[in-house]
C-alpha positions in Angstrom: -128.8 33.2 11.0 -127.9 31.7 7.7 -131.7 30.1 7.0 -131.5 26.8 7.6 -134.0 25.4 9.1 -134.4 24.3 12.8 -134.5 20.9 14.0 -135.3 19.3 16.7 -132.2 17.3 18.5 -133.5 15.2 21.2 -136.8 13.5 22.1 -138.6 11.8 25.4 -140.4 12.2 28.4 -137.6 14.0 29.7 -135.9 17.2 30.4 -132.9 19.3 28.5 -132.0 21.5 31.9 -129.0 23.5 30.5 -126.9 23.7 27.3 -123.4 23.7 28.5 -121.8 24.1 25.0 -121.7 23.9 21.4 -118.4 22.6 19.3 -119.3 24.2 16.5 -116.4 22.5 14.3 -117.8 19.3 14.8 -121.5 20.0 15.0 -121.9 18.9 18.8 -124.3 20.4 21.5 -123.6 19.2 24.7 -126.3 19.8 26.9 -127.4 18.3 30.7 -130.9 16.6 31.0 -132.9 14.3 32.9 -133.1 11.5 30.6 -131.5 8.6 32.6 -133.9 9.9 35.9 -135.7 12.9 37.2 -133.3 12.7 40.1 -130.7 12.9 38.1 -128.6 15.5 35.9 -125.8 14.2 33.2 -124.2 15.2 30.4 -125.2 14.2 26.9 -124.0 14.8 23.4 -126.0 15.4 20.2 -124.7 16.1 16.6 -126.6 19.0 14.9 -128.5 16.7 12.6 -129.8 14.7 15.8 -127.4 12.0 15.5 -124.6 10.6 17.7 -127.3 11.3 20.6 -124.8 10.2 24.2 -124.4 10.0 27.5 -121.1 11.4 28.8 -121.1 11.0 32.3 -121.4 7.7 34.0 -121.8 8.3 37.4 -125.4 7.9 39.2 -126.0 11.2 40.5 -126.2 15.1 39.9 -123.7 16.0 37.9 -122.7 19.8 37.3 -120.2 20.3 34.2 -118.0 23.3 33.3 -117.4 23.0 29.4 -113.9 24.5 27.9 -114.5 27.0 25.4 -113.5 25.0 22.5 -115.9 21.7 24.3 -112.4 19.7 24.1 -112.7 19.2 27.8 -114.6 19.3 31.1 -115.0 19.7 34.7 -117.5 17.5 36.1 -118.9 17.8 40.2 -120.9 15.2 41.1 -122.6 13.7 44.2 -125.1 11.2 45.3 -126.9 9.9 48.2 -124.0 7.7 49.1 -121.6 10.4 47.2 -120.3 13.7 48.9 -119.6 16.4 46.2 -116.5 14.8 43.9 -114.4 16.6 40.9 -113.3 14.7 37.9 
């Protein structure tokens, strides 16, 4: 730890349900959360300083995401009630 001090990088009634990744180079978490639904899981982006807070995927649905280790890309399976299980 280099002593800076913590922050907080996302706020609601909702849920942060995994981090899938940080891109430390830019200052990004990614992380999947609840936020458009309690039925449903996407993937969001923060900057470190709690900026630049996004949705990434689009989809309604549960979405499960498989980060690269450098966050430049993604593997996203997602389904719905009308949806069988679907890789983008």
């Amino acid at each position: 730890m280099d002593e800076k001090e913590e922050a907080q990088l996302s706020k609601g009634n909702w849920e942060v349900t995994a981090v899938e990744g940080v891109d430390e180079a830019k200052g990004i978490v990614y992380f999947n959360a609840t936020e458009k639904s309690p039925m449903e899981r996407h993937l969001y982006r923060v900057e470190l300083d709690g900026t630049g807070f996004a949705r990434i995927t689009k989809q309604d649905g549960m979405h499960t995401v498989q980060l690269a280790p450098d966050a430049s890309a993604f593997v996203d399976s997602y389904s719905n009630a009308i949806t069988p299980p679907q890789q983008w």
